[in-house]
C-alpha positions in Angstrom: 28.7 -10.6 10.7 29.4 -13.0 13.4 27.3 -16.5 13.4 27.0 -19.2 15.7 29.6 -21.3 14.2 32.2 -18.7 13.9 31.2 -17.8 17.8 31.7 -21.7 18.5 35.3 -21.3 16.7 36.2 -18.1 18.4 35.4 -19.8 21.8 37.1 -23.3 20.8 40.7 -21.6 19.8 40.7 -20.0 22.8 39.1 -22.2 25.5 40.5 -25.5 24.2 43.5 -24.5 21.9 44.3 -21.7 24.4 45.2 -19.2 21.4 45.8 -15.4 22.7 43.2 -13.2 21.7 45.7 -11.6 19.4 45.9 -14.1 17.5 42.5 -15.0 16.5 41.8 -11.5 16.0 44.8 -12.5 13.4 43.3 -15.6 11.8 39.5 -14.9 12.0 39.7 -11.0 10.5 37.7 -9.8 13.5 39.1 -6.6 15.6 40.3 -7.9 18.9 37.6 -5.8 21.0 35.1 -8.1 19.1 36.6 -11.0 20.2 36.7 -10.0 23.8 33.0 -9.4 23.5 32.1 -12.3 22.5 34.1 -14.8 24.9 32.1 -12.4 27.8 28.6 -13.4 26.2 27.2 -16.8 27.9 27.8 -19.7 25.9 24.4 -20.6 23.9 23.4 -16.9 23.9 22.5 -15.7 20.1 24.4 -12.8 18.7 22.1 -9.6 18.2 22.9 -6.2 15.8 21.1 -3.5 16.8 20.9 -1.3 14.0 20.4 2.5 14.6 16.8 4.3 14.1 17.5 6.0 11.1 14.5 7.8 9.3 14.1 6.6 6.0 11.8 7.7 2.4 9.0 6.5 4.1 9.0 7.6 7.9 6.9 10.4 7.0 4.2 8.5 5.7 4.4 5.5 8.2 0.8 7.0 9.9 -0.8 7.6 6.7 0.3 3.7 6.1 -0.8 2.5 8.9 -3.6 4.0 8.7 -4.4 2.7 5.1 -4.0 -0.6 6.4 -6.0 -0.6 9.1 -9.0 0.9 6.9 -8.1 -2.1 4.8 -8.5 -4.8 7.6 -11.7 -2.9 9.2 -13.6 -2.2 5.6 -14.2 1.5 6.7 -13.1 3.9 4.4 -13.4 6.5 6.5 -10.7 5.9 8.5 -8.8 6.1 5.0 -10.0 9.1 4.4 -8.9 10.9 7.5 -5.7 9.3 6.9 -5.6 11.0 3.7 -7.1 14.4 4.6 -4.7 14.8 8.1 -1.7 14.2 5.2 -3.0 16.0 2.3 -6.1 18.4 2.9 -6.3 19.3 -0.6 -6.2 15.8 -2.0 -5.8 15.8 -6.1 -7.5 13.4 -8.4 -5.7 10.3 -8.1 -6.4 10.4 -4.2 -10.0 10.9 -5.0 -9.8 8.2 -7.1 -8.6 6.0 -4.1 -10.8 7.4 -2.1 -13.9 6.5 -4.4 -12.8 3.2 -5.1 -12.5 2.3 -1.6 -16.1 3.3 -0.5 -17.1 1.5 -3.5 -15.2 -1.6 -2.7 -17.1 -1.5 0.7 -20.6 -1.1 -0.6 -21.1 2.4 0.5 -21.3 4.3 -3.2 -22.7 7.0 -1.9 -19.6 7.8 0.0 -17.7 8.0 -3.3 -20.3 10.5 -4.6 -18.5 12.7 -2.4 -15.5 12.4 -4.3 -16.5 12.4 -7.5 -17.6 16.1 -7.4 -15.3 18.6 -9.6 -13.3 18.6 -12.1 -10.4 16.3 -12.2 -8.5 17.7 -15.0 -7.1 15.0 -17.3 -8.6 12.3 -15.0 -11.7 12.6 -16.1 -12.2 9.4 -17.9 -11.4 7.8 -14.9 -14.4 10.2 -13.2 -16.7 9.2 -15.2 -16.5 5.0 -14.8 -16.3 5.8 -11.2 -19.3 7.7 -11.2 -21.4 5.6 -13.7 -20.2 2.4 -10.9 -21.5 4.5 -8.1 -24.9 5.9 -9.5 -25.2 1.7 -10.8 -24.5 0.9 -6.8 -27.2 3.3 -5.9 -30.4 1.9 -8.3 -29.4 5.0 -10.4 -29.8 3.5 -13.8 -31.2 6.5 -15.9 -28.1 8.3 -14.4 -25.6 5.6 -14.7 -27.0 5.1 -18.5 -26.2 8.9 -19.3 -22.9 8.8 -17.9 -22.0 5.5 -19.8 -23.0 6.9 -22.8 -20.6 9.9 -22.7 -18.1 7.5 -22.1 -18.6 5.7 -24.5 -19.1 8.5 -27.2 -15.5 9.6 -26.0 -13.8 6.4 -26.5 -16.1 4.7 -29.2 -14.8 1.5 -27.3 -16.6 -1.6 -27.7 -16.5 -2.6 -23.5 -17.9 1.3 -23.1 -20.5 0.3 -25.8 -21.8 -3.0 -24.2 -21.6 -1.2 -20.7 -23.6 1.8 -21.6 -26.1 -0.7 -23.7 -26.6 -3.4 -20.4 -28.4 0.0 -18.7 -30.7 0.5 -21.2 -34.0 -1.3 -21.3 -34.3 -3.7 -23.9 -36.4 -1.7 -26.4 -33.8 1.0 -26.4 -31.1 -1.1 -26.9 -31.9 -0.9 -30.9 -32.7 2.6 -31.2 -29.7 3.4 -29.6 -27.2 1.5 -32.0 
């Protein structure tokens, strides 16, 4: 790669040492057509590599990116979602999962209902927090408590416990221990 100081050399042997351009092509490594390039450029002017437009892993997923990002930057899931749909119509648990989260993470839970319909085969753990978080969004306690419990009752885990228990009202907390 040619830099500035190696340009300032190239032009220095042959302005001011008067060296052929054979010969720096020679001592600097460079082919001589480089060299003639380069003494034609204006002195001061930075040299530029265009690369070629080569498609790469991602190219086909650049709009569905974008798109991601800019649902990111505006807080609308939507626009996520039709990003999603236009590249996968059928789109399998983990992009429901995405999907939910994101209308979650902007307030609208009942947008992530939408998602949470179905089964979601070995997700379904997964299904059921997000749907507990949605119906708790929505004022849906009695709902929320149901769906907690299950959870809990799956994974006898002591966070699914105290989450489950925080929906109850207080004088059920005890009878349901």
């Amino acid at each position: 790669m040619i830099t500035m100081a190696l340009m300032g050399k190239i032009r220095a042997m042959r302005m001011r040492e008067g060296k052929s351009i054979s010969e720096i092509a020679r001592l600097t490594s460079l082919s001589r057509n480089t060299i003639k390039k380069w003494l034609k450029v204006p002195q001061g002017a930075q040299p530029k590599y265009r690369r070629p437009k080569v498609p790469t892993k991602l190219t086909p997923f650049v709009e569905a990116l974008t798109q991601a990002l800019l649902s990111e930057a505006l807080r609308d899931p939507d626009v996520l979602v039709r990003a999603m749909l236009r590249h996968s119509p059928s789109p399998d648990p983990m992009q429901k999962s995405t999907l939910a989260e994101a209308f979650l993470k902007y307030g609208r839970p009942e947008g992530a209902l939408v998602w949470l319909q179905g089964s979601w085969a070995h997700m379904g753990t997964a299904r059921r927090h997000l749907n507990a978080q949605a119906l708790e969004a929505l004022g849906r306690t009695g709902e929320a408590a149901r769906e907690r419990q299950k959870i809990f009752e799956a994974s006898l885990g002591f966070r699914d416990m105290h989450a489950w228990l925080d929906l109850l009202p207080p004088h059920e907390q005890a009878a349901a221990i």
